[in-house]
BAGU-107793 format. One line per field, with one value per residue: x, y, z of N, C-alpha, C, CB in turn; residue in three letters. Coordinates in Angstrom, 2 decimals, m for minus. Glycine has a CB too. Example, Ala and Ser with C-alpha at 12.3 -4.5 7.8 and 13.67 -1.06 7.14 Angstrom:
BAGU-107793
nX: 13.19_12.85 .
nY: m5.69_m2.25 .
nZ: 7.80_7.08 .
caX: 12.30_13.67 .
caY: m4.50_m1.06 .
caZ: 7.80_7.14 .
cX: 13.20_12.90 .
cY: m3.30_0.03 .
cZ: 7.80_7.87 .
cbX: 11.31_14.08 .
cbY: m4.47_m0.60 .
cbZ: 9.05_5.72 .
residuo: ALA_SER .
END
This chain:
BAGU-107793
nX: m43.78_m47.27_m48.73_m50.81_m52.78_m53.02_m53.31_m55.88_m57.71_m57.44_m58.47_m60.94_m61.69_m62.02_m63.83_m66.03_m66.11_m66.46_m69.07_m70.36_m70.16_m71.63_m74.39_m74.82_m74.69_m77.33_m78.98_m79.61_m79.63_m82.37_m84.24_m83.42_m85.66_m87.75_m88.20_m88.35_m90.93_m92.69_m92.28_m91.21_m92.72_m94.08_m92.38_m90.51_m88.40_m88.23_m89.92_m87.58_m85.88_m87.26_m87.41_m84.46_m83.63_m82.42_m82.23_m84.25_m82.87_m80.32_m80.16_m80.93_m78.80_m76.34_m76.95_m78.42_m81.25_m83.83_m83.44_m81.00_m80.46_m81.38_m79.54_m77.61_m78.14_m78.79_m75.66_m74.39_m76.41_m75.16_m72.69_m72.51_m71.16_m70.24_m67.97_m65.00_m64.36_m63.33_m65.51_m63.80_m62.10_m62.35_m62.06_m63.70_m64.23_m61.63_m60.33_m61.78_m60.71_m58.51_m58.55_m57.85_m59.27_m61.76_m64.74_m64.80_m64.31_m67.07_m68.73_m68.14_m69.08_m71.70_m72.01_m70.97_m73.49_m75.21_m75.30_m75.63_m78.06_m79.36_m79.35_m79.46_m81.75_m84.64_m85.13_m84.79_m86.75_m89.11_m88.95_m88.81_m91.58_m92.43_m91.53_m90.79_m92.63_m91.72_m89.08_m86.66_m86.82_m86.46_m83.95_m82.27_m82.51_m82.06_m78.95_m78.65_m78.92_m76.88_m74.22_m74.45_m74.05_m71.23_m70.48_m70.93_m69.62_m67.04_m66.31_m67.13_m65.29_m62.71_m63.22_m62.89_m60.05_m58.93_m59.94_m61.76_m64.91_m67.18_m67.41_m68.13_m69.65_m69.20_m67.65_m69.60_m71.94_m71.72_m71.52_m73.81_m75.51_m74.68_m75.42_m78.24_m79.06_m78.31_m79.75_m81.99_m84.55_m85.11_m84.24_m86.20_m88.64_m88.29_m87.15_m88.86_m91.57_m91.74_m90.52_m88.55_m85.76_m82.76_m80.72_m81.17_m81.90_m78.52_m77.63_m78.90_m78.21_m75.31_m75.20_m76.86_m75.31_m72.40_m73.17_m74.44_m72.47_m69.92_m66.80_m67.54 .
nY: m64.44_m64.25_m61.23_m61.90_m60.03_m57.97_m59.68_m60.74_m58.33_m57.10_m59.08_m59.07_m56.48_m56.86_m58.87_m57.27_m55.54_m56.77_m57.80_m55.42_m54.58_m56.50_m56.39_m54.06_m54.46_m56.35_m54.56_m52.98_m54.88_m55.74_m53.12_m52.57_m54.76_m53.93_m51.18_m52.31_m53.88_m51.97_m49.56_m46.02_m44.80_m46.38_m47.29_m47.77_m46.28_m47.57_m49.83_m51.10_m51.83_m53.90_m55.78_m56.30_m57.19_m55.21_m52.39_m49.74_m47.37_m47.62_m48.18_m45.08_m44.45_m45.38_m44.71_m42.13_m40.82_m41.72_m40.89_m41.15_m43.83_m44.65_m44.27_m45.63_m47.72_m48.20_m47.34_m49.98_m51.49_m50.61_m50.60_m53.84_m55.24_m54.47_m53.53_m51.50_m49.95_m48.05_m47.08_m46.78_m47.76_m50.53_m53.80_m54.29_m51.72_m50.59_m52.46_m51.78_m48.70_m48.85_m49.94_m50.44_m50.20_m48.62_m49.24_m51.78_m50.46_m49.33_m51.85_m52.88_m50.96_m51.15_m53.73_m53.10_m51.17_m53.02_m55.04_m52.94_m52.02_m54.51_m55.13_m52.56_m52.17_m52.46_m51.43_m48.67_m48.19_m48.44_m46.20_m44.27_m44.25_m42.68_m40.18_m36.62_m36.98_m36.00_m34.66_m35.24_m37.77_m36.86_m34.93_m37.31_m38.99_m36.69_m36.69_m39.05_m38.90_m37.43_m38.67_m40.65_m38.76_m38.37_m40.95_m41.30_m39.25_m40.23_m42.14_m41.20_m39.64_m41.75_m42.43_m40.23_m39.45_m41.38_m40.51_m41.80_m40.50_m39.51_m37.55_m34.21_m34.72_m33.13_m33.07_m33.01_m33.11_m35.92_m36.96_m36.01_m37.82_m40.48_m40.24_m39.95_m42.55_m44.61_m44.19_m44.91_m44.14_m45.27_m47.94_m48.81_m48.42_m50.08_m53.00_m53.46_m52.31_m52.96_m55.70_m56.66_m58.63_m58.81_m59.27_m58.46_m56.10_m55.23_m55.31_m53.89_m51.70_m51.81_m51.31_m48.86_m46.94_m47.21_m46.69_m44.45_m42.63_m43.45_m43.16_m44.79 .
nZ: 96.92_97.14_98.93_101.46_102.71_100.78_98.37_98.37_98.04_95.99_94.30_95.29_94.54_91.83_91.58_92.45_90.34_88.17_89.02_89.17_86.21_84.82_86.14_84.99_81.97_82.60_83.06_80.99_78.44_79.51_79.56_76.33_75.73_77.02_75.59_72.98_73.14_74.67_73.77_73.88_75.97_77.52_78.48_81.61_84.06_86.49_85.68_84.25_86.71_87.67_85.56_85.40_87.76_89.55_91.62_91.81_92.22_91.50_88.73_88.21_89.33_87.92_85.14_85.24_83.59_82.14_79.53_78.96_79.50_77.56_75.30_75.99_75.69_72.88_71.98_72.53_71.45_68.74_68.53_69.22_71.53_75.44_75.44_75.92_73.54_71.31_68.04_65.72_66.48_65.67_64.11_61.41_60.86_60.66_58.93_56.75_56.13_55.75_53.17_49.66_47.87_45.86_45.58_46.68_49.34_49.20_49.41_52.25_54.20_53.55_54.40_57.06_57.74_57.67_59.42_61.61_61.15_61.43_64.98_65.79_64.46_64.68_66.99_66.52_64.47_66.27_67.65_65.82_65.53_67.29_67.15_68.17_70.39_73.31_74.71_75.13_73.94_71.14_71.71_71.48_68.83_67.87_68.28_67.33_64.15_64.02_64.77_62.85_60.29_60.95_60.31_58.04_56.64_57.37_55.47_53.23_52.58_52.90_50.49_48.64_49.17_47.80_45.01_43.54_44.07_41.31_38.69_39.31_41.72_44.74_47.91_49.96_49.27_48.71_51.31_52.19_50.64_51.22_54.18_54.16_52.55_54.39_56.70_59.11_58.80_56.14_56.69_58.08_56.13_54.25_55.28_57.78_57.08_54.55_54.41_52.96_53.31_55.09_53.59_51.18_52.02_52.50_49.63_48.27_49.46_48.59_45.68_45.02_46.78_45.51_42.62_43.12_44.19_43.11_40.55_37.48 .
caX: m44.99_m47.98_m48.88_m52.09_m53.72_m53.12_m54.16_m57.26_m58.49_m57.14_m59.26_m62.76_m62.12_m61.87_m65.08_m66.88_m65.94_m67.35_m70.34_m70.90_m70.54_m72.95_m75.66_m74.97_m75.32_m78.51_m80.01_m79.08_m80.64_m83.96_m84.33_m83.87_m86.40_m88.79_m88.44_m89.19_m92.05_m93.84_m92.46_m90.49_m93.35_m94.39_m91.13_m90.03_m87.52_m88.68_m90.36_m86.20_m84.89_m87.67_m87.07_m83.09_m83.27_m81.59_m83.19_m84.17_m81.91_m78.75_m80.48_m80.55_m77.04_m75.79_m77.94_m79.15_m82.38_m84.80_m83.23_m79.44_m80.48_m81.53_m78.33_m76.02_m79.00_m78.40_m74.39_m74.59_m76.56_m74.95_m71.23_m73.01_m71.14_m70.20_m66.62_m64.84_m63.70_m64.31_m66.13_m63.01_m60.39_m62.69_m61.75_m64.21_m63.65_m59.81_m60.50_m62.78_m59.90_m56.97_m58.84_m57.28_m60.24_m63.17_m65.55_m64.27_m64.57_m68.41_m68.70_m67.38_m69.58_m72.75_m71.64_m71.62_m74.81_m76.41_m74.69_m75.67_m79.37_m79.34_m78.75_m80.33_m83.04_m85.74_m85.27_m84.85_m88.10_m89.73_m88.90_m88.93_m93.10_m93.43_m90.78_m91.56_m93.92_m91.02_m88.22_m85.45_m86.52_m85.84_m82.83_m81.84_m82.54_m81.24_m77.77_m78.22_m78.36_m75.45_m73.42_m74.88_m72.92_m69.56_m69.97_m71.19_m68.33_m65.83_m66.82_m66.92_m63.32_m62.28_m63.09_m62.41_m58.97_m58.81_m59.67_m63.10_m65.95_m67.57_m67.21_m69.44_m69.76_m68.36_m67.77_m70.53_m73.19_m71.93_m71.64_m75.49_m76.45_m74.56_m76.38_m79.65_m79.27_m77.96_m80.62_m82.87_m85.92_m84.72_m84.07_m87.69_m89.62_m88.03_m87.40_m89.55_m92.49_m91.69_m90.44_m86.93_m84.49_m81.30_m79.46_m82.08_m81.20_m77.16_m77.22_m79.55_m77.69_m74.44_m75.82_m77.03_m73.61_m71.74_m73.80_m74.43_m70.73_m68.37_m66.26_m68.24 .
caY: m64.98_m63.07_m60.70_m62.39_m59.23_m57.10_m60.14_m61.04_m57.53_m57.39_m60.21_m58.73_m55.39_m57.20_m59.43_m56.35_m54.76_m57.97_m58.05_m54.10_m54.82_m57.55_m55.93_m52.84_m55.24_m56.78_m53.56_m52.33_m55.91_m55.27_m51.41_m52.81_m55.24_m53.13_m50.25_m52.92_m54.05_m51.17_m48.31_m45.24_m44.01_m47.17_m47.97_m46.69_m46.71_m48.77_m51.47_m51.46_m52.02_m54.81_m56.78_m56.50_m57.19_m54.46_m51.22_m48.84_m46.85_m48.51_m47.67_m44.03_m44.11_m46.24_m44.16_m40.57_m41.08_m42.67_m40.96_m41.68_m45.29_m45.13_m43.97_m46.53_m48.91_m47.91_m47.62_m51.04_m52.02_m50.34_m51.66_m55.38_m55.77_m53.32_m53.64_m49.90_m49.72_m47.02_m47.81_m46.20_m49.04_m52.13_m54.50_m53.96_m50.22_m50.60_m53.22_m50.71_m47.50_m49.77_m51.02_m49.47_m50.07_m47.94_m51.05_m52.66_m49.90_m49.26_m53.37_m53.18_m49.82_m52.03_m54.79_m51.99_m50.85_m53.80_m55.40_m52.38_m52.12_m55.76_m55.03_m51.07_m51.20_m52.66_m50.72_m47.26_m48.39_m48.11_m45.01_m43.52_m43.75_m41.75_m39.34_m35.53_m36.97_m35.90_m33.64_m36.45_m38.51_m35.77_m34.99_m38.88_m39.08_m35.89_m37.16_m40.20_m38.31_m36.70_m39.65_m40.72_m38.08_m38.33_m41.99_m40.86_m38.44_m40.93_m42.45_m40.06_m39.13_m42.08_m42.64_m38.73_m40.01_m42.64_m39.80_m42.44_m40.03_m39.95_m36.19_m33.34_m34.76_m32.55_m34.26_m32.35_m33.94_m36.93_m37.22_m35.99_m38.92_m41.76_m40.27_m40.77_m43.80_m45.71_m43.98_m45.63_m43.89_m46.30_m49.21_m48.77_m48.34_m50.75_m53.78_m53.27_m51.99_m53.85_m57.36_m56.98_m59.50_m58.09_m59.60_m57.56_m54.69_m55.06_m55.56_m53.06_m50.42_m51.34_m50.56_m47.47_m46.56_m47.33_m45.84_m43.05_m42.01_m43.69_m43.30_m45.88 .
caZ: 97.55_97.35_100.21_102.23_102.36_99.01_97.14_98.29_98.37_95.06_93.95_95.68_93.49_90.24_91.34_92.51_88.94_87.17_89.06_88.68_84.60_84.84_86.33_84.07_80.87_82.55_82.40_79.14_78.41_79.90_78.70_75.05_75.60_77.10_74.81_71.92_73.77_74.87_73.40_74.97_76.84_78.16_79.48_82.60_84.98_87.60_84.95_83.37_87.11_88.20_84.84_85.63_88.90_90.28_92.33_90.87_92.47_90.80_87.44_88.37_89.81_86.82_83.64_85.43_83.73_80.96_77.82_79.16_79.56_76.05_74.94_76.57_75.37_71.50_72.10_72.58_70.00_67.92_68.67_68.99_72.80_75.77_75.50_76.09_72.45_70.40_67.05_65.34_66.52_65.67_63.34_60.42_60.04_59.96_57.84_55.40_56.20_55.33_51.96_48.73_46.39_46.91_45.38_48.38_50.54_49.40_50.00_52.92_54.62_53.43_55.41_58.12_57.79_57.64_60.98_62.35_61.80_61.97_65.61_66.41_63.52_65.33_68.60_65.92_64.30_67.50_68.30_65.60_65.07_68.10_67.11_68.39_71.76_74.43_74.47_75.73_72.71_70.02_71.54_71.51_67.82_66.39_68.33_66.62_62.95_64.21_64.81_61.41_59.70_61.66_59.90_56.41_56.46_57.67_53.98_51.44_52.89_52.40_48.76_47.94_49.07_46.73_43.76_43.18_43.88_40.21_38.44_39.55_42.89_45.90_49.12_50.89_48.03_48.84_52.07_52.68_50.23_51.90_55.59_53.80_52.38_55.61_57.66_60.41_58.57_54.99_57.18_58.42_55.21_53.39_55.96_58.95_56.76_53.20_54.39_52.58_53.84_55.50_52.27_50.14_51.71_52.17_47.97_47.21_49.92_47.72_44.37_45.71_47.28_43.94_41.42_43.14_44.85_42.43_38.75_36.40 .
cX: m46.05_m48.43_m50.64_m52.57_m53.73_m53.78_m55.37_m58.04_m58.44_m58.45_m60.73_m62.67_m62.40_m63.30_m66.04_m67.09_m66.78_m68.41_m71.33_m71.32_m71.95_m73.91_m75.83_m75.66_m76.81_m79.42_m80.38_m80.21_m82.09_m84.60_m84.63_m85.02_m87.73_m89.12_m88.77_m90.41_m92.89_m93.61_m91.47_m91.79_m93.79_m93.65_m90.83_m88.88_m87.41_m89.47_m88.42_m85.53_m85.66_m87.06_m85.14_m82.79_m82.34_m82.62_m83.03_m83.30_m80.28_m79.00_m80.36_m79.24_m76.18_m75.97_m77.93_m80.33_m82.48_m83.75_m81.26_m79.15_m80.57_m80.77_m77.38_m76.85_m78.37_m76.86_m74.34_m75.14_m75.97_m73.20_m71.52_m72.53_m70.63_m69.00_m66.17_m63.76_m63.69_m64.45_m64.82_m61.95_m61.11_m62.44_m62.53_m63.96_m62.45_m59.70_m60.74_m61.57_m59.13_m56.90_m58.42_m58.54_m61.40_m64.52_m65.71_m64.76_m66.67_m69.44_m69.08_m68.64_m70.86_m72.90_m71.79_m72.75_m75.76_m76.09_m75.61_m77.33_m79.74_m79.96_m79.73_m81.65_m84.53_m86.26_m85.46_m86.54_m89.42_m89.61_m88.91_m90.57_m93.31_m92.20_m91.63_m92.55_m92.80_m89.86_m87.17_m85.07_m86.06_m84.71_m82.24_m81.53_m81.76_m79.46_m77.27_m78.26_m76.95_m74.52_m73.46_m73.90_m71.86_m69.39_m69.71_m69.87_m66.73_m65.84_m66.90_m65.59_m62.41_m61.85_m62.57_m60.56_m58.25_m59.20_m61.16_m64.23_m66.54_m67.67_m68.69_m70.15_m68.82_m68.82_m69.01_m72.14_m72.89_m72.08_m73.03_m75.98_m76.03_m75.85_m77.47_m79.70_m79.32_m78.74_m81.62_m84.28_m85.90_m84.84_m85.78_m88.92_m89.45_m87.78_m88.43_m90.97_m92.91_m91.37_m89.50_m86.09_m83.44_m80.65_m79.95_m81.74_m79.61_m77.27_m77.98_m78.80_m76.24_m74.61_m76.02_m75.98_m72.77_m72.52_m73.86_m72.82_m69.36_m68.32_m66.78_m66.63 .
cY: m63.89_m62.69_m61.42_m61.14_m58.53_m58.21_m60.29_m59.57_m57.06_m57.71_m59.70_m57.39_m55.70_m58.23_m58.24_m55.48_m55.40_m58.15_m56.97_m53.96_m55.63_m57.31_m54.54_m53.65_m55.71_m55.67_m52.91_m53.65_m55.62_m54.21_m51.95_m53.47_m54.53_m52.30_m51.08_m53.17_m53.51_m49.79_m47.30_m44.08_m44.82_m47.63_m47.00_m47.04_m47.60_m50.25_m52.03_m52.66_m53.58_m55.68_m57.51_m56.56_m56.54_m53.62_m50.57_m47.28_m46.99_m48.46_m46.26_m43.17_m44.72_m44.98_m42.64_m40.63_m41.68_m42.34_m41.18_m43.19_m45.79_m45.15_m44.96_m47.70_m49.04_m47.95_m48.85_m51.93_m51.92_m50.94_m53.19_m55.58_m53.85_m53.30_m52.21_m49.73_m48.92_m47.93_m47.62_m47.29_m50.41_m52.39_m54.06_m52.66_m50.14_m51.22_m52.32_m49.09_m47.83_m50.51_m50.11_m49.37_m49.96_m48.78_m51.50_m51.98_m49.55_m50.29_m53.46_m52.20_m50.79_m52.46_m54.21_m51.43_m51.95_m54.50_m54.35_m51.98_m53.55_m55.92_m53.48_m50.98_m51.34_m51.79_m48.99_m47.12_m48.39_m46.85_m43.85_m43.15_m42.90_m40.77_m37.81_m35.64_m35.97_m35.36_m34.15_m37.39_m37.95_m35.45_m36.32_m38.97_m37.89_m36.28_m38.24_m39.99_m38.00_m37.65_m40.44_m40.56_m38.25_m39.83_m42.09_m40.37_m39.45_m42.11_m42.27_m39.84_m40.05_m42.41_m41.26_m38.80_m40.56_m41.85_m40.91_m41.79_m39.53_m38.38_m35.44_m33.57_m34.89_m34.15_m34.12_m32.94_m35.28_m37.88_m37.31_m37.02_m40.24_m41.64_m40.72_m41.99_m45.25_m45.18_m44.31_m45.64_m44.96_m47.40_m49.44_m49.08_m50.01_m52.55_m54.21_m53.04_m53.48_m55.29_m57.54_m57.57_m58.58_m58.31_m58.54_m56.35_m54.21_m54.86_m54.22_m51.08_m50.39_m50.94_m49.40_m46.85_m46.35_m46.85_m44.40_m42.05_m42.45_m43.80_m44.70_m46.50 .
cZ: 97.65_98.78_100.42_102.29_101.31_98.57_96.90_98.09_96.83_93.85_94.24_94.96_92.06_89.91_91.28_91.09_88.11_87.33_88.18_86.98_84.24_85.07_85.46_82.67_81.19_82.30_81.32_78.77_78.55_79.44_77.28_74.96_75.70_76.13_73.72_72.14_73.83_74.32_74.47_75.92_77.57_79.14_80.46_83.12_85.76_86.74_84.68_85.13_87.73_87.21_84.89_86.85_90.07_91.12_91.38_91.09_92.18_89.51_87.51_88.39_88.62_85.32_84.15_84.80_82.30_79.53_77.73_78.73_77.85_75.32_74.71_75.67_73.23_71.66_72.11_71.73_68.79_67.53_68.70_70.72_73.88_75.85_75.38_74.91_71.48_68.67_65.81_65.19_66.19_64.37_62.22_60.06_60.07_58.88_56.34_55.17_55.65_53.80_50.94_47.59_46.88_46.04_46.65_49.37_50.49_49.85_51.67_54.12_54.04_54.05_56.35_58.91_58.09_59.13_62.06_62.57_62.07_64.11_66.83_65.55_64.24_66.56_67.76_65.60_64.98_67.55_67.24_64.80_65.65_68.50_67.48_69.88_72.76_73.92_74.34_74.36_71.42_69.93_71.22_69.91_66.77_67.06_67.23_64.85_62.96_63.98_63.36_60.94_59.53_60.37_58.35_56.09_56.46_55.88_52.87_51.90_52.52_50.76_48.12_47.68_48.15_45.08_43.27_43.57_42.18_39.96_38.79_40.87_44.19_46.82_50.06_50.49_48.61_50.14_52.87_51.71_50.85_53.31_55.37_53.78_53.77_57.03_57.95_59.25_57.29_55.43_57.92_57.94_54.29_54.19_56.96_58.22_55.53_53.15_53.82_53.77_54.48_54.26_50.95_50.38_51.83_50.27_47.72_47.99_48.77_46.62_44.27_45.64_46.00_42.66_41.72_43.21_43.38_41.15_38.17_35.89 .
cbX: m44.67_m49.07_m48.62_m51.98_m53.89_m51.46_m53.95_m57.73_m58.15_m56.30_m58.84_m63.41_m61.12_m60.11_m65.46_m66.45_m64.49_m67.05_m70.63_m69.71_m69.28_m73.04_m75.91_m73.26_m74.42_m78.78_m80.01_m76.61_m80.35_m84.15_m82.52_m83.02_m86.13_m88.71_m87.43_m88.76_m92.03_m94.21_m94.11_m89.07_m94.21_m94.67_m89.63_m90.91_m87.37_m90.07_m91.69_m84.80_m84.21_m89.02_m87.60_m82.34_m83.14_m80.58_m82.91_m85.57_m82.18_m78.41_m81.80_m80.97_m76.43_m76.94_m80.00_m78.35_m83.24_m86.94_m83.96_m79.02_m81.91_m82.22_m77.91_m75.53_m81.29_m78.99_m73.80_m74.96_m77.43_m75.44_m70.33_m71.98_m69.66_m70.88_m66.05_m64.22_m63.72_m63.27_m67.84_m62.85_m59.31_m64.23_m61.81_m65.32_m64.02_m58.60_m61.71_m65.14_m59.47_m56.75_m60.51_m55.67_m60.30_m63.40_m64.55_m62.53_m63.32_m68.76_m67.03_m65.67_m69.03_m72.91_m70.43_m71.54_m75.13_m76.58_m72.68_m74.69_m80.45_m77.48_m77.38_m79.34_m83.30_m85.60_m83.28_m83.75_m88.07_m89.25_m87.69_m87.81_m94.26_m94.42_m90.11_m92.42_m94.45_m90.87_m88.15_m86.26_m87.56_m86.25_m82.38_m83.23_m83.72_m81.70_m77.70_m79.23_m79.03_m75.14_m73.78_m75.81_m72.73_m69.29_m70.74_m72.44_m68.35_m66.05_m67.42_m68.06_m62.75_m62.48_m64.77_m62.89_m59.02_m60.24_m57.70_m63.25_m65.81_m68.81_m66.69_m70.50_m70.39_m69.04_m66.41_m70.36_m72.82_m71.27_m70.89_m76.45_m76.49_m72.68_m76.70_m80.18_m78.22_m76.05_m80.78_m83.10_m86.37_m83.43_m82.57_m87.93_m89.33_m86.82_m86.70_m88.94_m92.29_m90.72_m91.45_m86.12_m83.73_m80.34_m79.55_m83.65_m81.86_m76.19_m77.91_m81.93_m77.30_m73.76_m76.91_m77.38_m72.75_m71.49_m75.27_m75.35_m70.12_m67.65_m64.26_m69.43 .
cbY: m65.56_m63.15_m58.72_m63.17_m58.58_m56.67_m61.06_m61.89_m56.63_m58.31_m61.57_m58.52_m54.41_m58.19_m60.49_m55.60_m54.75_m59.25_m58.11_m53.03_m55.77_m58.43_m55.75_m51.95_m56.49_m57.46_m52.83_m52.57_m56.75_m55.01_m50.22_m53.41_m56.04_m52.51_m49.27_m53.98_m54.16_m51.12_m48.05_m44.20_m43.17_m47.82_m48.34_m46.41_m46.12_m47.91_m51.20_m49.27_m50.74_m54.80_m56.12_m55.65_m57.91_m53.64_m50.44_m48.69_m46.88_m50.32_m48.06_m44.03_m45.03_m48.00_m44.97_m39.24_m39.94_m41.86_m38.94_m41.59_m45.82_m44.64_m43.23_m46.96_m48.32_m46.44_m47.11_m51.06_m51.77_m49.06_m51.39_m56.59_m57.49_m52.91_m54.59_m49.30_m50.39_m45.02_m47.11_m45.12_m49.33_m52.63_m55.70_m54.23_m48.83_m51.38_m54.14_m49.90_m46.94_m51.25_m51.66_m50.05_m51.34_m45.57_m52.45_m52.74_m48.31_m48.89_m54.01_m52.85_m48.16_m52.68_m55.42_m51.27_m50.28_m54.90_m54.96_m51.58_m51.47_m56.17_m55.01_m49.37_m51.93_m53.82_m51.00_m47.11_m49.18_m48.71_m44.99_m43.46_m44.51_m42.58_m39.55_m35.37_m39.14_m37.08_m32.70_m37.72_m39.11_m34.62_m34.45_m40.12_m39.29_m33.39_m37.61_m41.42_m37.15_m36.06_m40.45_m39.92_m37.34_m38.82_m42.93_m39.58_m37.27_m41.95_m42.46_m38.09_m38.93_m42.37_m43.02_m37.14_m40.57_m44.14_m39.96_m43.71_m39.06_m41.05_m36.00_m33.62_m35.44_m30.60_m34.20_m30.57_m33.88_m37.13_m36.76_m34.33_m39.06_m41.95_m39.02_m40.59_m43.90_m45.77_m43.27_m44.36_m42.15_m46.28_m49.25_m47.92_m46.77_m49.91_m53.73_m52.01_m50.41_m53.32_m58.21_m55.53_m60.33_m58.78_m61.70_m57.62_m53.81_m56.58_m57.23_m53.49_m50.44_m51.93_m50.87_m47.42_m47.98_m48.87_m46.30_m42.80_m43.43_m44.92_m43.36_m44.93 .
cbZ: 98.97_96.54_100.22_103.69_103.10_97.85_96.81_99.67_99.63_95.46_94.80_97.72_93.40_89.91_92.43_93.63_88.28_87.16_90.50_89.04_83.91_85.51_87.91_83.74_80.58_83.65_82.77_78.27_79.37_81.18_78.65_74.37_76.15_78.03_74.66_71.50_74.53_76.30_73.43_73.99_76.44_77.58_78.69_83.72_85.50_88.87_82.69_82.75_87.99_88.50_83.43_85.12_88.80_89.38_93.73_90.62_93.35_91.20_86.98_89.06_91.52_86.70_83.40_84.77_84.20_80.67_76.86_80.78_80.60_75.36_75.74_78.89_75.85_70.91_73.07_73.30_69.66_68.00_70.22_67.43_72.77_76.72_74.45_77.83_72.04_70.21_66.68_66.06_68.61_66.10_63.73_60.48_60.58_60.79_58.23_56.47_57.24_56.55_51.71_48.08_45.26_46.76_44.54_48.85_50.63_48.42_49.76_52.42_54.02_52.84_55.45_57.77_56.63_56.19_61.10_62.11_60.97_61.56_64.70_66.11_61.65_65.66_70.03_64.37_63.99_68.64_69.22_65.21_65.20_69.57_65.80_67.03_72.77_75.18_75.30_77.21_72.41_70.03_72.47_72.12_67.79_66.20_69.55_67.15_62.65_65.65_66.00_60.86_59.99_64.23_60.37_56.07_57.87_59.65_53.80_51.04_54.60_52.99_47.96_49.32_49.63_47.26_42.88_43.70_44.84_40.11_36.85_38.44_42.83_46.70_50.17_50.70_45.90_48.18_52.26_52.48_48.68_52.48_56.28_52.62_51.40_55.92_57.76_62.37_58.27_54.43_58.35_58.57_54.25_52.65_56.20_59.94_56.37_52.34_53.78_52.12_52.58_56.86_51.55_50.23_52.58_52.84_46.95_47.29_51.88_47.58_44.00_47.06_48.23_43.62_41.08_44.42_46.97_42.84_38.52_34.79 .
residuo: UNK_UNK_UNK_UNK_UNK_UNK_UNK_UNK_UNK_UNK_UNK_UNK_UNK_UNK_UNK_UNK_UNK_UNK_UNK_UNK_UNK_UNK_UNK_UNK_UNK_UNK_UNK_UNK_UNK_UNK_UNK_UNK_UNK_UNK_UNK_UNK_UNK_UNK_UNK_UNK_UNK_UNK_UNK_UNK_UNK_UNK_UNK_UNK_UNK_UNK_UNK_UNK_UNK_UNK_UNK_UNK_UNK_UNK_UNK_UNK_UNK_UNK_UNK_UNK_UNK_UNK_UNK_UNK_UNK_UNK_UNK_UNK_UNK_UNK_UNK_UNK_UNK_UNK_UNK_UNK_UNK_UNK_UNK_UNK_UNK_UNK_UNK_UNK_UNK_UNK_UNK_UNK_UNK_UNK_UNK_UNK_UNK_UNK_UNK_UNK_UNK_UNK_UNK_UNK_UNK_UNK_UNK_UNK_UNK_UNK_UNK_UNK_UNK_UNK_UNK_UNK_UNK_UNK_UNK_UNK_UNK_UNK_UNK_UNK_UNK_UNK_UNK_UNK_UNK_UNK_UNK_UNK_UNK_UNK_UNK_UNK_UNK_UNK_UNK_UNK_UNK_UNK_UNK_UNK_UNK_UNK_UNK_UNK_UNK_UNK_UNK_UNK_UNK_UNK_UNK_UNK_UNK_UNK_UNK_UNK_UNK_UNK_UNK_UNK_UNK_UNK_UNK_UNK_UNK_UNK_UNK_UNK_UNK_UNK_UNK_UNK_UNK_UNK_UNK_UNK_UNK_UNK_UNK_UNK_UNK_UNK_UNK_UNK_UNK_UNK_UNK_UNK_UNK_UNK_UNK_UNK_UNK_UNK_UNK_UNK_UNK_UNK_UNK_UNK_UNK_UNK_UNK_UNK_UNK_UNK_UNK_UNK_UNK_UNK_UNK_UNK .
END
């Protein structure tokens, strides 16, 4: 029989948990919006916590400040939900790790890319006209090269694996041409500027990918 007091108290930590998520997502929510909206200088703190109905003191205590918020804001976009999963154990990149034919796997890392600005490109594209204004945002962005890399890399490793990188190209060559290719500033020029489709640019990132990286 359950105990009359453990359970219920139980029960009000696991609501209090659900709410606490909930108002975390609303803000994340609101932040993206804003920062599409007006920009990362327009946006503030206190506009993020009115539109999410929180204080703005529960954005503070939640984020620590503007370029944190932006962080968790992009994390999020960039995984699609806030679920505490690393990008490492989700289904599509096991999927793409676990694939034996690096065709497949360059397929597959397309599909990737495109989900993923699908998702962050618009909010990158923002931010990155008014790259260089603020110190917070520079750091923000050269993290987000960084993380880039880690992914590029996780890429060429695989196919180097697989003995399919195409002769005369190290891993170090190839790994700095995948980062390019699947970078924010590409997804910018070429969608956001040029009016290419998402499907226009998944096909034309695999072509890319496979001509350049892999044995003919």
């Amino acid at each position: 029989m359950p105990d009359p007091i453990v359970e219920p108290r139980r029960y009000d930590n696991r609501g209090r948990a659900e709410q606490a998520r909930l108002a975390r997502r609303r803000v994340i929510d609101a932040a993206h919006e804003l920062f599409l909206d007006g920009g990362w200088a327009a946006t503030t703190v206190a506009g993020v916590a009115a539109r999410a109905g929180v204080s703005v003191e529960t954005v503070y205590k939640r984020f620590g400040n503007k370029a944190s918020l932006l962080q968790a804001v992009h994390d999020v976009r960039l995984a699609g939900d806030d679920e505490p999963v690393p990008i490492a154990e989700r289904p599509a990149i096991r999927a793409m790790t676990e694939e034996p034919d690096p065709h497949r796997i360059v397929e597959r890392y397309a599909a990737l890319a495109r989900d993923v600005v699908e998702r962050a490109g618009p909010l990158m594209s923002v931010l990155l006209r008014v790259r260089g204004v603020d110190d917070d945002l520079t750091a923000f962005l050269a993290t987000v090269d960084g993380e880039r890399l880690t992914g590029a890399t996780g890429c060429v490793s695989l196919l180097a694996a697989r003995n399919a990188l195409r002769p005369g190209l190290d891993v170090d060559e190839a790994r700095d041409v995948v980062w390019a290719l699947i970078s924010p500033e590409l997804y910018d020029l070429l969608v956001a500027r040029r009016g290419w489709s998402l499907d226009d640019y998944q096909d034309w990132l695999t072509r890319s990918l496979a001509t350049t990286l892999l044995v003919t």
